[in-house]
C-alpha positions in Angstrom: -13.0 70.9 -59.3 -10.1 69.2 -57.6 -7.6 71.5 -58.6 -10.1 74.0 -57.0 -10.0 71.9 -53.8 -5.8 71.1 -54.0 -5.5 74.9 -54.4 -7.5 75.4 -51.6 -6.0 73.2 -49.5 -2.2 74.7 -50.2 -3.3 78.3 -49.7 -4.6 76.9 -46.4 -1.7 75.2 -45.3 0.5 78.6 -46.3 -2.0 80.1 -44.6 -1.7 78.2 -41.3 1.8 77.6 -40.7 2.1 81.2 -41.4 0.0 81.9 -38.4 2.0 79.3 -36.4 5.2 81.0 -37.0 4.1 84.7 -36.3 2.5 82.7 -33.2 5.1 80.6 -32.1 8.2 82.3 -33.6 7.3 85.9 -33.7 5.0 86.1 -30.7 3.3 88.2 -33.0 0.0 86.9 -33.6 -2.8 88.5 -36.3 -5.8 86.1 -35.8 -7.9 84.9 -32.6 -7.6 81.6 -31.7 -11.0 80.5 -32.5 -10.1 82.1 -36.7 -6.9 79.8 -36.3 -9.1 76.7 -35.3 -11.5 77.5 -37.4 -9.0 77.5 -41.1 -7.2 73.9 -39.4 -10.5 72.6 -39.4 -11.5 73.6 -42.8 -7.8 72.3 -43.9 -8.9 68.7 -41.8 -12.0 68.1 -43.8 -10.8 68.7 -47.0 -7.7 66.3 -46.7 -10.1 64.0 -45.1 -12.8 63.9 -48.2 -9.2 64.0 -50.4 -6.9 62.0 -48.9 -4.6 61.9 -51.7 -4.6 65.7 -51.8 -2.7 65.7 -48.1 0.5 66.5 -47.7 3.1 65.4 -45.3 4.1 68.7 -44.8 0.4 69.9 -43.3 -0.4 71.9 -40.4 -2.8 68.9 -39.2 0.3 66.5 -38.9 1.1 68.8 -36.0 -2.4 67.5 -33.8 -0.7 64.1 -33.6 -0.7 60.9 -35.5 -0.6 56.8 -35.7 0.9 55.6 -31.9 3.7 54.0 -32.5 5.2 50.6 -30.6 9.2 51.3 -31.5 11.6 54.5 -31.5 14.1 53.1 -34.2 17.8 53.8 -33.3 19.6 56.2 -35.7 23.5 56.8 -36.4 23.9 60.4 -36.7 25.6 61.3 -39.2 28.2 63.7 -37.1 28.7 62.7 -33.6 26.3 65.0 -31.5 29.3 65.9 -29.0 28.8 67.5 -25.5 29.8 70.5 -24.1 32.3 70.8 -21.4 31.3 73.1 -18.5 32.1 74.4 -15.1 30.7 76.9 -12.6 34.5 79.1 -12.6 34.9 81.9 -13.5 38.6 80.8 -13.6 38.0 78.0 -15.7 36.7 80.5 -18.3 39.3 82.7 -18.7 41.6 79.2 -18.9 39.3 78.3 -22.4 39.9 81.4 -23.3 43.7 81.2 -23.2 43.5 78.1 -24.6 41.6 79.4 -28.1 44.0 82.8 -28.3 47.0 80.2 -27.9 45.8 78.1 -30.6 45.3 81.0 -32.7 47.9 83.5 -32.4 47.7 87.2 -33.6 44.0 86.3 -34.6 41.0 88.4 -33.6 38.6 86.4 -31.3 35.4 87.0 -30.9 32.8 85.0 -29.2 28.9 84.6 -29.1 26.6 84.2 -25.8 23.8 81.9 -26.1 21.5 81.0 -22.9 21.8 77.1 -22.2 17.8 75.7 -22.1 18.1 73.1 -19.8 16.4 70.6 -21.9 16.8 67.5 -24.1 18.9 68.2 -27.5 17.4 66.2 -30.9 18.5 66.7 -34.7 16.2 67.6 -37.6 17.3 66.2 -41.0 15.7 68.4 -43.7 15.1 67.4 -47.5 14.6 69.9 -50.2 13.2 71.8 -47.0 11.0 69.1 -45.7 11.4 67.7 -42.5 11.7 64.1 -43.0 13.7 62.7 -39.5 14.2 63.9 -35.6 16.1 61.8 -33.6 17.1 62.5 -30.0 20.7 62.4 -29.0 20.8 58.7 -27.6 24.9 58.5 -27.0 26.1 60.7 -29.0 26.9 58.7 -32.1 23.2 57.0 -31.8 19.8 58.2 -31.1 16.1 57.1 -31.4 14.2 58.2 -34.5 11.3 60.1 -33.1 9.8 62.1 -35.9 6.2 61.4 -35.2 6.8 63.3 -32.0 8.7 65.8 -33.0 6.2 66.9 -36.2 3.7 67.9 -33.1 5.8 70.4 -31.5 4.8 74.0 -33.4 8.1 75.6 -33.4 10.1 72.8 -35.1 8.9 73.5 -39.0 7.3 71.4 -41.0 8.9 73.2 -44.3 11.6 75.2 -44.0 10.6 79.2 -45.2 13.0 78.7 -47.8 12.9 76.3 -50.7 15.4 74.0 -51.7 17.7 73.5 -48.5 19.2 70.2 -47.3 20.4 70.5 -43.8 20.7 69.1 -40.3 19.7 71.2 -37.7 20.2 70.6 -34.1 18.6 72.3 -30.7 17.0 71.8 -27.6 13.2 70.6 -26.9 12.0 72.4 -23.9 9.3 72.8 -21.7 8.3 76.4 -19.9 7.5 76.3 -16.6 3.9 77.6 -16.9 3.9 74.4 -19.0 5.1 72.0 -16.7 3.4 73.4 -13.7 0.2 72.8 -15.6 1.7 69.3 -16.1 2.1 68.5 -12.8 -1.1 69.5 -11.1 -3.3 67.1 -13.9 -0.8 64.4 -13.0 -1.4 65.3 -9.6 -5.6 65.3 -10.1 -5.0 62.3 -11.9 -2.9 60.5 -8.9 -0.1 59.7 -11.3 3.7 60.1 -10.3 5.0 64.0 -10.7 7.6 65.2 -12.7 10.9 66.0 -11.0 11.6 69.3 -13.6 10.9 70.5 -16.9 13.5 68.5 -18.3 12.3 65.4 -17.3 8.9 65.7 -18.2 10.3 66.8 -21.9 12.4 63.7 -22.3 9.1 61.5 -20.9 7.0 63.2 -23.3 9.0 62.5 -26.4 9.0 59.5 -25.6 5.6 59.2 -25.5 3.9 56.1 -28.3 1.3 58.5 -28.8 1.7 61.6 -30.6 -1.6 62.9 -29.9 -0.3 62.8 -26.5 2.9 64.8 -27.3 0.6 67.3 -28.7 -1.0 68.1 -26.1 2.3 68.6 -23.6 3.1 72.4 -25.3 7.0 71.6 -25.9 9.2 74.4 -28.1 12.1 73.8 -29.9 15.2 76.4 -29.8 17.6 75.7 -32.4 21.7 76.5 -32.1 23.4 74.3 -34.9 23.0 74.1 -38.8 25.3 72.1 -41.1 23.6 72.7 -44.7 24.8 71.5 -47.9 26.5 74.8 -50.2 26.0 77.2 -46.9 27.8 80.1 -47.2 27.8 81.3 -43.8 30.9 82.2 -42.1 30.2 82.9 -38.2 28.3 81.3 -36.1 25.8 84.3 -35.4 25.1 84.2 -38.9 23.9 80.4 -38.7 21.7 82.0 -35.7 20.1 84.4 -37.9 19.7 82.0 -40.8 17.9 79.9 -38.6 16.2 82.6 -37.4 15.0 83.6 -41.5 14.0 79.7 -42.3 11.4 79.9 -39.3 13.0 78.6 -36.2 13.3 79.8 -33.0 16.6 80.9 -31.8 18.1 80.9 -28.0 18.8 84.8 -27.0 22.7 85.7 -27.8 24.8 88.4 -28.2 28.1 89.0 -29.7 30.9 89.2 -27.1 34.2 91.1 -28.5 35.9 90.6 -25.2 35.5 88.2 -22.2 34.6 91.3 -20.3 31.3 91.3 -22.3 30.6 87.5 -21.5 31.0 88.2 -17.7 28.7 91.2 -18.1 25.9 89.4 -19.8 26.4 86.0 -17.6 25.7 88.3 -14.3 22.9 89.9 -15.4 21.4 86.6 -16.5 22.1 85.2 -13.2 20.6 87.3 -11.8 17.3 87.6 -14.0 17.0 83.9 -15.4 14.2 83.0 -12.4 12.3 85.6 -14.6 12.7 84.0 -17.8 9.4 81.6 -19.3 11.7 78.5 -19.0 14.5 77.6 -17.3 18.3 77.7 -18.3 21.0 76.4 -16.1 23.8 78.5 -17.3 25.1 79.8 -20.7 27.4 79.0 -24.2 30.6 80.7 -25.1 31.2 79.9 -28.9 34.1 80.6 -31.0 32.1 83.2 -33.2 34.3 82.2 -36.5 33.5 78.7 -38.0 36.7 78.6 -40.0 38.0 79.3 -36.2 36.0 76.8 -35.0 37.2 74.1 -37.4 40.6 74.8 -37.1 40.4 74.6 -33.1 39.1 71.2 -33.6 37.5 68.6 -31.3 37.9 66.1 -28.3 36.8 62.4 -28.3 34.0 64.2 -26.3 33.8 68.2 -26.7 34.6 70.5 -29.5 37.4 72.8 -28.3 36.1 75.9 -29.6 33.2 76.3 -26.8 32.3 75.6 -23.7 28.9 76.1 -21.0 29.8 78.1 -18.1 26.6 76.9 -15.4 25.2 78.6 -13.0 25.4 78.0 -9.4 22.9 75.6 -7.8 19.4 77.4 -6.7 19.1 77.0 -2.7 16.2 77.6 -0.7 15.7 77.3 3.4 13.1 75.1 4.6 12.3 73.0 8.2 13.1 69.5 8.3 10.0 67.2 9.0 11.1 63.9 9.9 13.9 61.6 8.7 12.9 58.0 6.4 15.1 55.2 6.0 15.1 53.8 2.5 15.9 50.3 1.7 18.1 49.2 -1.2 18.4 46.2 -3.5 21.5 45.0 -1.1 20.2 46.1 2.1 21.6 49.2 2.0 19.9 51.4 4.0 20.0 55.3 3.0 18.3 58.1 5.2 16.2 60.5 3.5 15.2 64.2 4.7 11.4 64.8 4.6 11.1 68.4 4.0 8.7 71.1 4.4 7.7 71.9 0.7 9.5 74.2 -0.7 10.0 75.7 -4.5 13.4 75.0 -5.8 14.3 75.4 -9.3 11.5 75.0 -11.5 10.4 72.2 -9.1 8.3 71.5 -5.2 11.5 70.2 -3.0 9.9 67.4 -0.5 12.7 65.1 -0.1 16.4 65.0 0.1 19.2 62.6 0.5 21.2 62.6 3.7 23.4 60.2 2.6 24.1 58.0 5.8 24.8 57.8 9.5 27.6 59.4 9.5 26.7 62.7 7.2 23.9 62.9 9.5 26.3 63.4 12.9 28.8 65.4 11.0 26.5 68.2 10.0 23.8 67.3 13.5 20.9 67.4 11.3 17.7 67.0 13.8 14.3 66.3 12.9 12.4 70.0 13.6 15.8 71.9 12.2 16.0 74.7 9.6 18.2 73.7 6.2 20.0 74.9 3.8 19.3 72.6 0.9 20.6 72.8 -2.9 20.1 71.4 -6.2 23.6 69.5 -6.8 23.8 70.4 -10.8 20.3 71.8 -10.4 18.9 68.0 -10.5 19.9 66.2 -6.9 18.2 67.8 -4.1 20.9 67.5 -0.8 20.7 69.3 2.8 23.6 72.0 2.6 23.9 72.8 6.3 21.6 73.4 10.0 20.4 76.8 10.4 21.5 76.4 14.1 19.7 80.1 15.0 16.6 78.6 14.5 17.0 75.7 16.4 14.1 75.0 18.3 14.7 74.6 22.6 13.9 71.1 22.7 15.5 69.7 19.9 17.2 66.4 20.2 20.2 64.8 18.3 19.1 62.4 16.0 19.7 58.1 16.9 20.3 56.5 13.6 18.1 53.2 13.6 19.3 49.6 14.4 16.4 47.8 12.5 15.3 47.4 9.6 12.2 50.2 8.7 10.6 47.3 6.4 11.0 43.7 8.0 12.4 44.9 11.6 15.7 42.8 11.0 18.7 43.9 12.7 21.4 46.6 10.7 24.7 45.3 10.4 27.8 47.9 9.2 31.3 46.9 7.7 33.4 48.4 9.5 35.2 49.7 6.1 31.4 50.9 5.1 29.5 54.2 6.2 26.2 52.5 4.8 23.8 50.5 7.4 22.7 47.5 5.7 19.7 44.7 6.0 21.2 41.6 5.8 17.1 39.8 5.4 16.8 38.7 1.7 13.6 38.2 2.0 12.5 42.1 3.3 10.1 43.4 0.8 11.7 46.4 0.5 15.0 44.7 -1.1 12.9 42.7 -2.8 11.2 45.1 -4.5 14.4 47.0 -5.5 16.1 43.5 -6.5 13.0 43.0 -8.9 13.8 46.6 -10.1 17.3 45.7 -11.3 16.3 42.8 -12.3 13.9 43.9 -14.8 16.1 46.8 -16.1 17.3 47.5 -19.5 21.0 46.2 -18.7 19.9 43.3 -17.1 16.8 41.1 -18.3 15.4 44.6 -20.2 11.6 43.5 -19.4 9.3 45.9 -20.7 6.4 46.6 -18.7 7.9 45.4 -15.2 7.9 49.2 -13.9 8.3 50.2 -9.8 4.1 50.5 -10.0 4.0 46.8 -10.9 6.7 45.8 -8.7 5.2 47.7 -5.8 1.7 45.8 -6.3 3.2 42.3 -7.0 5.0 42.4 -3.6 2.3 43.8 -1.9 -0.4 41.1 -2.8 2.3 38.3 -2.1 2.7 37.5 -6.0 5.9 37.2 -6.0 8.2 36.4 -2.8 11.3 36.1 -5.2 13.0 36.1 -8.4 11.7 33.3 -10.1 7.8 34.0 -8.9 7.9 36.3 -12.0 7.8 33.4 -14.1 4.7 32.2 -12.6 2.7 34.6 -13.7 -0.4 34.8 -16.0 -2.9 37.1 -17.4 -5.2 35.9 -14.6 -3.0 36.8 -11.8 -1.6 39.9 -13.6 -5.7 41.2 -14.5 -6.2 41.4 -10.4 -3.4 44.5 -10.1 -4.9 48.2 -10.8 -4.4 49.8 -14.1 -3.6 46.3 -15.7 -5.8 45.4 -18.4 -5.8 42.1 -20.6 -3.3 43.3 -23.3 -1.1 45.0 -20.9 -0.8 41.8 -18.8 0.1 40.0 -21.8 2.8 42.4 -22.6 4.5 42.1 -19.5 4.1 38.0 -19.9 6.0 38.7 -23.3 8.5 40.6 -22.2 9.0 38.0 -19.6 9.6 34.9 -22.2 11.7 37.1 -24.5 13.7 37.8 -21.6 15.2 33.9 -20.7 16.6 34.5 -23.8 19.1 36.9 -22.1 22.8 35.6 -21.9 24.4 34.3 -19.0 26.2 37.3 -17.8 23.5 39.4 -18.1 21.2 36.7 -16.1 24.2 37.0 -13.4 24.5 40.9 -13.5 20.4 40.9 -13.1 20.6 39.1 -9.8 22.1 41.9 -7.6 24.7 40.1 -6.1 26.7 43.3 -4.6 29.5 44.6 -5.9 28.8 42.2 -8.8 28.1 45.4 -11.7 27.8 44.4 -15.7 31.6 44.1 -16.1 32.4 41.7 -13.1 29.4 39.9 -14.4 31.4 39.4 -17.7 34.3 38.5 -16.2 32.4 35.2 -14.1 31.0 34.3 -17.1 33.7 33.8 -19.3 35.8 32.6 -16.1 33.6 30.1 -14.5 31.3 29.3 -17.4 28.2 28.3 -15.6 26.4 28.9 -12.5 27.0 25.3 -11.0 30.7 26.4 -11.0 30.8 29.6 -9.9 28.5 28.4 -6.6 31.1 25.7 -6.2 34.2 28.4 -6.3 36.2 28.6 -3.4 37.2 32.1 -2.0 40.8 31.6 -3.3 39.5 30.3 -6.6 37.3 33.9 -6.8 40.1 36.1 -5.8 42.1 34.5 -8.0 40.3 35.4 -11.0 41.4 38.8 -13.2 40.0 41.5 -11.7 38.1 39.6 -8.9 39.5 41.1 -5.4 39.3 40.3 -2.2 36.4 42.4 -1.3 34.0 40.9 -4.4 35.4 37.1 -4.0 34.3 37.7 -0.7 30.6 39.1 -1.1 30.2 36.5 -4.0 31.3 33.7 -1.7 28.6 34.5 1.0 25.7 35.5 -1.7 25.8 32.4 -3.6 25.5 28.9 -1.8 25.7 30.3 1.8 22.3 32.4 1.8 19.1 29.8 2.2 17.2 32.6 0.2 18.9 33.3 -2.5 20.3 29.8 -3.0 16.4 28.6 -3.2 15.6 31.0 -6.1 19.2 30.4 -7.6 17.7 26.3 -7.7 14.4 27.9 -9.3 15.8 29.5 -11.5 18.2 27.1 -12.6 15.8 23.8 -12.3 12.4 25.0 -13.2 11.8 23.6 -16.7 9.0 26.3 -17.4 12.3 28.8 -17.1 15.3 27.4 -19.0 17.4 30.5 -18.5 21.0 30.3 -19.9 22.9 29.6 -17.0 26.3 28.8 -18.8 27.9 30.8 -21.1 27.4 30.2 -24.5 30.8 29.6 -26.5 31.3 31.0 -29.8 34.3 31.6 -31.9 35.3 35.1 -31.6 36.1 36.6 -35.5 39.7 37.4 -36.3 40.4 41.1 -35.5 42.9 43.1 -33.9 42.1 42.4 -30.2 41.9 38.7 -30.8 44.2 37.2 -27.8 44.9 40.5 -26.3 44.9 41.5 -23.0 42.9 45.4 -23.4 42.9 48.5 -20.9 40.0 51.0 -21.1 41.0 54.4 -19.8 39.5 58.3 -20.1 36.1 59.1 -21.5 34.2 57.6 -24.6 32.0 59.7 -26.6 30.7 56.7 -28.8 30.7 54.2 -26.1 30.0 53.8 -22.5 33.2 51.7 -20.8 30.7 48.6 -20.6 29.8 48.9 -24.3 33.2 49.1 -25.1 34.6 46.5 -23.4 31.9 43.9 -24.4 33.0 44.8 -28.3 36.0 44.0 -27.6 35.8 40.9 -25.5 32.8 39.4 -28.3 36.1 40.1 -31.0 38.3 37.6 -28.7 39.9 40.1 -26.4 40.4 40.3 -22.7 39.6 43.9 -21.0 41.3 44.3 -17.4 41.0 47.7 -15.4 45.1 48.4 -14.3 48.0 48.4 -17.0 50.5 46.1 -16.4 53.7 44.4 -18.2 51.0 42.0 -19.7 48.6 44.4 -21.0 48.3 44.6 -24.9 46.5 47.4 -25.3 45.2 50.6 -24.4 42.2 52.1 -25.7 42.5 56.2 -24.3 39.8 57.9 -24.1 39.3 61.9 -23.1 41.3 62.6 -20.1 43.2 59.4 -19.9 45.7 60.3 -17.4 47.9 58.0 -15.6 47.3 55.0 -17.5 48.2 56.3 -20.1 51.4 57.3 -19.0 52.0 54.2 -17.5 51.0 52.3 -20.9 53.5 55.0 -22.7 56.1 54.0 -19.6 55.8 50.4 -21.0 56.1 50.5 -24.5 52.3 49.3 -24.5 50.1 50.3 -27.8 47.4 52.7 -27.6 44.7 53.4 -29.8 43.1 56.7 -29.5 39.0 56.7 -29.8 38.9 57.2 -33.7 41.5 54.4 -34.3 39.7 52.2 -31.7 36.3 52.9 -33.7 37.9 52.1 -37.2 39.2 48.4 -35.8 35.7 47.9 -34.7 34.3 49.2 -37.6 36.9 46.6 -39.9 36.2 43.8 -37.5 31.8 44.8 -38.8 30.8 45.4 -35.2 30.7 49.3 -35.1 
């Protein structure tokens, strides 16, 4: 009887992910819907009476699973590069010398994939099961999401042939039918919209709840295989591989000349508004992988391809009015309220105008017709006035001298085109400070969203920094949407966060100009926060890498300002708080940047310049921004450029990104 019931139960998982694929894959389906729902949940109540019959390959896995608190990070096992890209034509032809140069007399041949514009993740497969997805994260580290991922029908479960170990890497994607569904139930359901279909696919793998995922329609194309004993020997035959184990593959063609890849890039320009999702430009791909191995790699990009984008979409709509928006600092940034308009996948509504000064140069007037664009397809700006359809009695636009949140006055440096708010205690800086503070570079407290922040200011919880701390689940349970557990999440996130070190507390306060490195630098300079508000101006521009222009903004921010210097007290004198307000000393490992002086320069795949420089600095080096005669060291990135001729000038040492990675890894921090 149960081999009856496990027999049953594999013919109807064949069955079923059969029907998914000629679904999904084929678009070639041969049963209703209702006979598809019907088998799946026939399959559901068998594995439920025989749970130890269910497999983790099944078709039910795909309807979600078990909501999950944590996304672990990953190392990939081969760095998940980027592509580099440009919208010339000119630039093309230049990659294109470049691969015929570094292979002489060689036939070249290339293939043309469409570029989805959506959010690339690796599948690890095991004897054909999928047993791991994790996003891209950095490049060298991702976040496991595999939960997710099994929900998403065109990502297989099992691969259609047995016995293959493999990574396999693509893009998760939503079509626009999708997201447009998306966004009008968000929209019923008064929550924020998505921006694009990109965005709400990186939100929804994201999601703690698989069920949830499920029920967002993503696809999965895939363009990458690396499998263990492959035999294939062009690219388009890893495409068609793919294609025979049961994924979905982005449309491509074979190109024996550039001639064909300007061909087929027109007529997709052209005809990509038709297409079910969107794409934002196309891959050229050394067709050979031998060719493709031999042309090597970057620090950042293989050499052997490249995305050639499309231009931005534009659209003409009428301008409605003009907001001011309020930053952390006081900045104070105009913003175009626009007639809505389709753009791109997405409703345009609003658009940066930058400042003051944008605004006279181009005479933008409330009531005018605009050009506006999608700066990489993602940044909405105002192109130019449609000056034909100016109406009779427009009027030139007067730039604001209060404050649109407390009515303070608007002060500019004369070295500045940004109006600032000098009030520290406006609510609209103060609910951009809490923001910051709250984000994952600074006190990285989970729960502390802009919904929150907006309803904390707005009922008078919190009037500064420290208020946070005075929180409770009573106060908390009076905001909408904020149940008992929720509130005590956010009350968690707040104690874990005093444990944050004392750069990171400095870097959290918003102090302009003061960014994550500068924040570094004062910690390790002045040690504590008692000293650093005791610093003279002289004693701040004369620390490394302090100028003039910070020693000056730190010297009025800290002891001058009643505002901040009463929450700086708070914070530092509240028992209930005990932040770490001086640096904690530790004896920095031997290694190879131990007393050296270390310059940063060119791009990182593996590590943002921040990341970097804090390995280094934890390992007892010093990282400084300009090479001099006392530099050490240069780490040179991608694109390094004239510090690294300078360094070369000077007899300094440079380590290129591999090397850099391998002292790390020897010193047991990488």
């Amino acid at each position: 009887m149960t081999q009856d019931i496990a027999q049953r139960i594999a013919a109807l998982a064949d069955e079923l992910e059969e029907h998914l694929y000629r679904y999904h894959v084929l678009d070639a389906p041969t049963i209703s819907d209702q006979e598809f729902d019907r088998l799946l949940t026939e399959l559901q109540t068998l594995e439920e009476a025989h749970p130890a019959l269910k497999q983790p390959d099944s078709p039910t896995q795909r309807v979600g699973g078990t909501p999950t608190s944590d996304f672990p990070t990953v190392r990939h096992a081969r760095p998940m590069l980027s592509l580099d890209n440009s919208y010339s034509s000119q630039d093309v032809e230049d990659f294109d010398r470049r691969v015929r140069q570094s292979l002489p007399d060689e036939a070249v041949e290339y293939v043309f994939e469409l570029k989805i514009d959506g959010v690339a993740l690796s599948l690890i497969y095991q004897d054909s099961v999928l047993v791991r997805a994790v996003t891209r994260g950095d490049g060298v580290q991702g976040d496991e999401i595999t939960a997710n991922a099994r929900t998403i029908p065109t990502i297989p479960l099992r691969l259609r042939q047995p016995g293959i170990d493999c990574e396999i890497r693509g893009e998760v994607y939503m079509e626009s039918s999708d997201f447009a569904q998306l966004n009008a139930q968000r929209e019923a359901d008064e929550e924020p919209l998505f921006a694009n279909p990109r965005n709400s696919t990186a939100g929804s793998l994201k999601l703690q709840n698989p069920n949830l995922v499920a029920k967002r329609n993503l696809r999965f194309f895939a363009y990458w295989i690396h499998a263990e004993g492959g035999n294939q020997t062009r690219h388009s035959e890893c495409l068609e591989t793919l294609r025979a184990w049961g994924l979905m593959v982005p449309e491509h063609q074979r190109c024996a000349s550039l001639a064909d890849v300007f061909e087929h890039y027109d007529h997709y320009a052209a005809a990509r508004a038709d297409l079910p999702y969107e794409i934002d430009g196309v891959v050229i791909k050394v067709d050979s992988l031998n060719q493709q191995e031999r042309l090597g790699y970057t620090a950042k990009s293989p050499r052997s391809a490249m995305a050639y984008k499309f231009p931005a979409y534009q659209a003409r709509t009428r301008l409605l009015d003009i907001h001011l928006q309020v930053g952390r600092t006081g900045a104070v940034t105009p913003v175009a309220i626009l007639e809505p308009v389709p753009l791109a996948g997405s409703t345009i509504a609003r658009a940066s105008l930058h400042n003051a000064d944008e605004i006279r140069r181009k005479d933008i007037r409330i009531g005018d017709t605009v050009l506006i664009e999608k700066g990489g397809d993602v940044i909405p700006k105002v192109v130019e006035v449609d000056l034909s359809a100016r109406p009779d009695d427009s009027v030139e636009y007067s730039f604001p001298n209060q404050c649109p949140s407390c009515k303070s006055p608007l002060t500019r440096d004369a070295e500045e085109a940004v109006a600032r708010c000098d009030n520290l205690t406006c609510p609209a800086q103060l609910r951009r400070r809490l923001e910051h503070f709250a984000s994952r570079n600074a006190m990285d407290i989970e729960g502390l969203g802009p919904a929150v922040v907006e309803q904390l200011v707005e009922q008078g919880l919190v009037k500064d920094l420290s208020d946070l701390y005075e929180l409770d689940v009573a106060s908390l349970g009076a905001l909408e949407r904020m149940g008992e557990k929720s509130a005590q999440n956010l009350l968690d996130g707040l104690a874990r966060s005093k444990e944050q070190p004392f750069d990171r507390v400095l870097f959290a306060l918003g102090i302009r100009h003061v960014g994550a490195t500068v924040a570094r630098t004062l910690a390790r300079t002045f040690v504590s926060l008692d000293a650093l508000c005791k610093a003279s101006v002289e004693e701040l521009e004369a620390t490394h890498e302090i100028g003039p222009t910070i020693a000056r903004s730190l010297y009025a921010s800290l002891p001058d300002l009643p505002a901040l210097d009463r929450m700086l007290y708070k914070l530092k004198n509240k028992a209930k708080l005990q932040f770490k307000m001086k640096a904690e000393e530790a004896a920095a490992p031997p290694s190879h940047f131990s007393g050296k002086t270390v310059v940063i320069t060119g791009t990182l795949s593996g590590y943002s310049r921040d990341e970097a420089a804090a390995l280094i600095e934890s390992l007892g080096g010093k990282t400084t921004s300009s090479v001099s005669k006392n530099t050490d060291l240069l780490i040179a990135g991608e694109k390094a450029g004239s510090k690294l001729a300078k360094a070369q000038a000077l007899d300094v040492a440079v380590l290129d990104e591999a090397a850099f990675i391998a002292q790390l890894q020897e010193a047991g921090v990488a």
